[in-house]
C-alpha positions as CSV (number, residue, x, y, z in Angstrom):
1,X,0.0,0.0,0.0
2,X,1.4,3.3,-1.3
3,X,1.8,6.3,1.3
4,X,-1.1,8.3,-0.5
5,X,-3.5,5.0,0.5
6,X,-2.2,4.6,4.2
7,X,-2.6,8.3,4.7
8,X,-6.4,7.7,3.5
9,X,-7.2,4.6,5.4
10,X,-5.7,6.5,8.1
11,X,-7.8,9.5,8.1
12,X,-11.1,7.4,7.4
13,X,-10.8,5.1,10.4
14,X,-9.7,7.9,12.4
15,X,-13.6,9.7,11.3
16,X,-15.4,6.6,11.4
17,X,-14.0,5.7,15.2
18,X,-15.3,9.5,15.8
19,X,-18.7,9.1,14.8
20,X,-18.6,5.5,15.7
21,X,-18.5,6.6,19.8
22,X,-20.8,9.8,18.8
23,X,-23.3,8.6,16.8
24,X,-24.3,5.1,19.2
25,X,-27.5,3.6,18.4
26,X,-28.1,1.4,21.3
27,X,-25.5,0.3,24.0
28,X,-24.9,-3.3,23.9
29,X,-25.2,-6.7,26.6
30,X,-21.2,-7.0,26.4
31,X,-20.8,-3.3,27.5
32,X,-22.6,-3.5,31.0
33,X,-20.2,-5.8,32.8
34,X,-17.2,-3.7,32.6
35,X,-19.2,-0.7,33.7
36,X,-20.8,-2.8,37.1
37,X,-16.8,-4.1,38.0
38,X,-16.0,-0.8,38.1
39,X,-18.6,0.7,39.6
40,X,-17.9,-2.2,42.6
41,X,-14.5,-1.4,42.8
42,X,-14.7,2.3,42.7
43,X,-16.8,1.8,45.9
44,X,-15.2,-0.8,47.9
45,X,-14.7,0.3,51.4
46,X,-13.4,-1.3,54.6
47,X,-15.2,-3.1,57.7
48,X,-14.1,-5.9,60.0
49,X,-14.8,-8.3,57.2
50,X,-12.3,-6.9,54.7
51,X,-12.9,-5.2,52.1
52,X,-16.6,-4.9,51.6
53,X,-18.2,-3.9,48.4
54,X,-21.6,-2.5,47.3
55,X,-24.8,-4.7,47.0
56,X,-27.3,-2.4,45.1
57,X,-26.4,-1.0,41.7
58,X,-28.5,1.0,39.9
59,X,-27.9,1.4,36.3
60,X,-29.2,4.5,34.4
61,X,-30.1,4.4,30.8
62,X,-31.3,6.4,28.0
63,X,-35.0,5.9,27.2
64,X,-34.1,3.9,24.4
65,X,-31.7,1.9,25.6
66,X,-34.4,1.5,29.0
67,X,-36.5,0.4,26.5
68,X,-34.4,-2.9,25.6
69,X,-33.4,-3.8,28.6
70,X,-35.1,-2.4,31.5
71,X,-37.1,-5.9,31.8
72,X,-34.2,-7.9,31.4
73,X,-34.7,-9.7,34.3
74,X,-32.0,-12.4,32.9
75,X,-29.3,-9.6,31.7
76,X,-29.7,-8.4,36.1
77,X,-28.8,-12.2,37.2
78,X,-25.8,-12.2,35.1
79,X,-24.9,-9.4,36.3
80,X,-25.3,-10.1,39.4
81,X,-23.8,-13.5,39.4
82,X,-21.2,-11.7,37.3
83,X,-20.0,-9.8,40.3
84,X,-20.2,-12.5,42.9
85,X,-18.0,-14.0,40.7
86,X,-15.3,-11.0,40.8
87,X,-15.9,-10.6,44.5
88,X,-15.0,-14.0,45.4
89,X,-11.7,-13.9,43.0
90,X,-10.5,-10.6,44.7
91,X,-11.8,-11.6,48.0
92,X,-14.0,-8.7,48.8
93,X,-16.8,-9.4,51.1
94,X,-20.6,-9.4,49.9
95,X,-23.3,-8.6,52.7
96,X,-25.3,-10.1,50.3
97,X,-26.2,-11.4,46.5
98,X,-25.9,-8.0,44.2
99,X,-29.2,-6.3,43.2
100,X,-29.1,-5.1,39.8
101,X,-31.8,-2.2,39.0
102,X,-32.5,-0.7,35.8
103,X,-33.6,3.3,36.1
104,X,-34.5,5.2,32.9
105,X,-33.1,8.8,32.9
106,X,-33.5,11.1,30.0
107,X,-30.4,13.2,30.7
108,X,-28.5,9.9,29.6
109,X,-27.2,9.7,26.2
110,X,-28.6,6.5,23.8
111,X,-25.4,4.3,23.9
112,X,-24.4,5.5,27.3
113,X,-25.1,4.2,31.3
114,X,-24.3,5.7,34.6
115,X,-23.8,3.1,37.6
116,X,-24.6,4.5,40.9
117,X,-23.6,1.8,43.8
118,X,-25.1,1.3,47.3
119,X,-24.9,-0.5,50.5
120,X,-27.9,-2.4,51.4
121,X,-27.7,-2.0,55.0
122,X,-30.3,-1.5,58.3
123,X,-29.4,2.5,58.2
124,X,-30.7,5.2,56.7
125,X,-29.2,7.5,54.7
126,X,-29.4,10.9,55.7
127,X,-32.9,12.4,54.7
128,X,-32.2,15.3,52.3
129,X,-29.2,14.8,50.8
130,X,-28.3,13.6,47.4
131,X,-25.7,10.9,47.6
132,X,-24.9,11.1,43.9
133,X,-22.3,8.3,43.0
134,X,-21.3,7.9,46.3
135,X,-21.9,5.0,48.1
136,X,-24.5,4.9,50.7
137,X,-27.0,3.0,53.0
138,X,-30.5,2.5,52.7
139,X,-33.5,1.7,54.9
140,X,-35.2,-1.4,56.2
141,X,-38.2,-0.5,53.8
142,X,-36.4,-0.4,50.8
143,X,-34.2,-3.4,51.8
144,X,-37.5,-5.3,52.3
145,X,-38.5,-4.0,48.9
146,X,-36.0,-5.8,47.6
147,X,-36.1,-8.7,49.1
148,X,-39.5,-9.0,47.6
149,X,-38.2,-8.3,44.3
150,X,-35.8,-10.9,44.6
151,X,-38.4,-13.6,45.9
152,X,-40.8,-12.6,42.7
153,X,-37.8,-13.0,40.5
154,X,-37.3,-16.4,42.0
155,X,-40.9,-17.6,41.8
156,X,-40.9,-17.1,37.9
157,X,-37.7,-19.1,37.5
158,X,-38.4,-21.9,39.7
159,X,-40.5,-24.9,39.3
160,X,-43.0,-25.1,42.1
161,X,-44.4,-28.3,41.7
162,X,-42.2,-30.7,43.4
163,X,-43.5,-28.8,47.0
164,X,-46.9,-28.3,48.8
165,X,-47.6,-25.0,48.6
166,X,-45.6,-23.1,51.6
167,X,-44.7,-19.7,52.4
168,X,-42.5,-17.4,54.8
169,X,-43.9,-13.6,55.8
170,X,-42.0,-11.4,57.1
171,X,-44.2,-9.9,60.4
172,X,-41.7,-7.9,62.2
173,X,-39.9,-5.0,62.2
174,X,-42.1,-4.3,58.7
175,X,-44.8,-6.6,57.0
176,X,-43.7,-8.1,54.3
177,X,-45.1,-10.2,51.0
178,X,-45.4,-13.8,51.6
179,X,-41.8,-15.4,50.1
180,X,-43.2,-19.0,48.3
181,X,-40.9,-22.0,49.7
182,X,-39.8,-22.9,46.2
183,X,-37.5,-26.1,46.8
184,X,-35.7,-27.9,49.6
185,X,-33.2,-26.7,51.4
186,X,-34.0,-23.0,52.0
187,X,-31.6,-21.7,53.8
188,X,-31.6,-18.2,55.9
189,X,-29.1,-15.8,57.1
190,X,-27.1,-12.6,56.6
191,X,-24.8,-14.8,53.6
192,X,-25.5,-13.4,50.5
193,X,-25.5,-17.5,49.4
194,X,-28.5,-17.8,51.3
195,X,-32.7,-17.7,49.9
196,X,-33.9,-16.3,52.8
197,X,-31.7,-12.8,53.2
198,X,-31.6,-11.2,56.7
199,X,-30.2,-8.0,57.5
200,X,-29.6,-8.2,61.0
201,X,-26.2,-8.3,62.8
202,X,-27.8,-10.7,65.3
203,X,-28.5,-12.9,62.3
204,X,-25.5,-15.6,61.7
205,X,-24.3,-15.3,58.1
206,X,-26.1,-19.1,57.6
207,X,-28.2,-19.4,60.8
208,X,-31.0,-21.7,59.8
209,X,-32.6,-24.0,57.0
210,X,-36.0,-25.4,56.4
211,X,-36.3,-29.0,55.1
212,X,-39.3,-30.5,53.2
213,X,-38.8,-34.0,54.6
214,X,-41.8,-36.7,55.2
215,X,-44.3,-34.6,54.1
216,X,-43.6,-31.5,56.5
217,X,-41.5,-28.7,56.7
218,X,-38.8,-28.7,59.2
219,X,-36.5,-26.2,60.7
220,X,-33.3,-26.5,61.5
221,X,-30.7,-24.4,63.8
222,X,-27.2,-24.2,61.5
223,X,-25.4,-23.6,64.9
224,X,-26.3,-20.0,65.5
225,X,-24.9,-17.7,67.9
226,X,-28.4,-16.3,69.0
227,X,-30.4,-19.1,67.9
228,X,-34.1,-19.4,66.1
229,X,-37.3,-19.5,68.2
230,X,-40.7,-21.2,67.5
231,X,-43.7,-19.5,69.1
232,X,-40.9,-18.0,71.3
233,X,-39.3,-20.9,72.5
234,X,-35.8,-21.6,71.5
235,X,-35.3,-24.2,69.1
236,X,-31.8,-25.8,69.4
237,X,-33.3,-29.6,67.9
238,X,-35.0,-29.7,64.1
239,X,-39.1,-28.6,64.9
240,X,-41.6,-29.3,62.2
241,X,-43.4,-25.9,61.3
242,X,-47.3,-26.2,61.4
243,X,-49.6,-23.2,59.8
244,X,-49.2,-20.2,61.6
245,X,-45.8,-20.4,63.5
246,X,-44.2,-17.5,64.3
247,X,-40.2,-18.0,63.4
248,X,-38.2,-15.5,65.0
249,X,-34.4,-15.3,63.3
250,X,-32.7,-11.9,65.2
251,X,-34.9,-8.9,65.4
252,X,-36.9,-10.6,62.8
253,X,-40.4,-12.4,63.0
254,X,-41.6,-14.7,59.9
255,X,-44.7,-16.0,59.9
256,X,-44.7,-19.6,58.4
257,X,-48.0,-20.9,56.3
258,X,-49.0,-23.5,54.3
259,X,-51.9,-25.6,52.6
């Protein structure tokens, strides 16, 4: 290739790369991982654990791009499994399993996202005040939002057949939505492994599990520090739940039914 004809190809990919990042038409599923790891890095902060990273990330997105994926309820999981994944390599400490929430914002530009990242924790933020990027807590309401969400999620992925109809409500601090006991184990605690998520210091990160065995559901102490009452008596030996027990895991109350 002569010097006249490098000069050119030069000059052309040189305008198409231009117009190629200012002219985007949509962004695509490749480009959100990148943008989630750094988000969860850019926000890592330290506690007796380690170093402990975000658990909420929202993702803003122009209204056309929020209108290809703002459902993608799949695109969230891998996300979120996506940064579990990172977490566990680098050894950073997860309160819990990653929330991925898509927000639309029309100051964003089509090909473009903004990742804001949070700590789902028991305290507020304070009222008033725009965190921006930073990262910040929440409250119980919206961390009980979100367990919901994440319980809904798991009830259109799951095959429900192979158990009686079964469910966990949370009663106290907040009422909750009745969480469907979707297969055997489920397991409960502050670990961000477990199906049953509690926010509670008082909570062991795996504290308890319920068993469909023999035709009931049974509970089961993992150990505990604090322990896991029926009724409000301590339950140190497996106890099979009957309709309307009250399950008390911390601070927490669940109200355990079933048909």
């Amino acid at each position: 290739m002569g010097i006249a004809s490098k000069f050119e190809a030069t000059m052309r990919g040189l305008v198409e790369g231009t117009f190629g990042r200012l002219i985007r038409t949509s962004l695509q599923r490749n480009e959100f991982g990148p943008q989630v790891e750094r988000a969860m890095e850019n926000h890592l902060r330290g506690s007796p654990n380690g170093r402990e990273a975000p658990t909420l990330y929202d993702i803003y997105l122009s209204v056309k791009d929020y209108g290809i994926y703002g459902n993608d309820s799949k695109l969230a999981q891998e996300l979120s499994g996506q940064l579990v994944q990172m977490a566990r390599e680098r050894s950073y400490w997860l309160e819990r399993k990653p929330v991925i929430r898509f927000l639309e914002d029309p100051h964003v530009i089509t090909g473009q996202m903004r990742v804001a990242a949070y700590d789902l924790t028991e305290e507020a933020a304070p009222s008033g005040v725009d965190m921006g990027d930073e990262t910040r807590s929440i409250g119980p309401a919206e961390v009980q939002k979100l367990n919901e969400d994440i319980a809904r999620e798991q009830a259109r992925n799951q095959d429900t057949a192979s158990l009686p109809p079964a469910w966990l409500t949370l009663f106290r601090p907040t009422r909750g939505q009745p969480m469907r006991l979707l297969h055997s184990p489920i397991h409960i605690g502050r670990h961000l492994s477990n199906e049953v998520i509690v926010n509670d210091r008082r909570v062991s990160r795996h504290h308890a599990e319920i068993r469909y065995e023999r035709g009931q559901f049974v509970l089961y102490d993992l150990g505990s520090t604090n322990g896991v009452k029926i009724n409000g008596v301590q339950a140190r030996q497996p106890v099979p739940l009957r309709n309307n027990d009250l399950v008390t895991v911390g601070s927490h109350e669940f109200v355990f039914q079933r048909r």
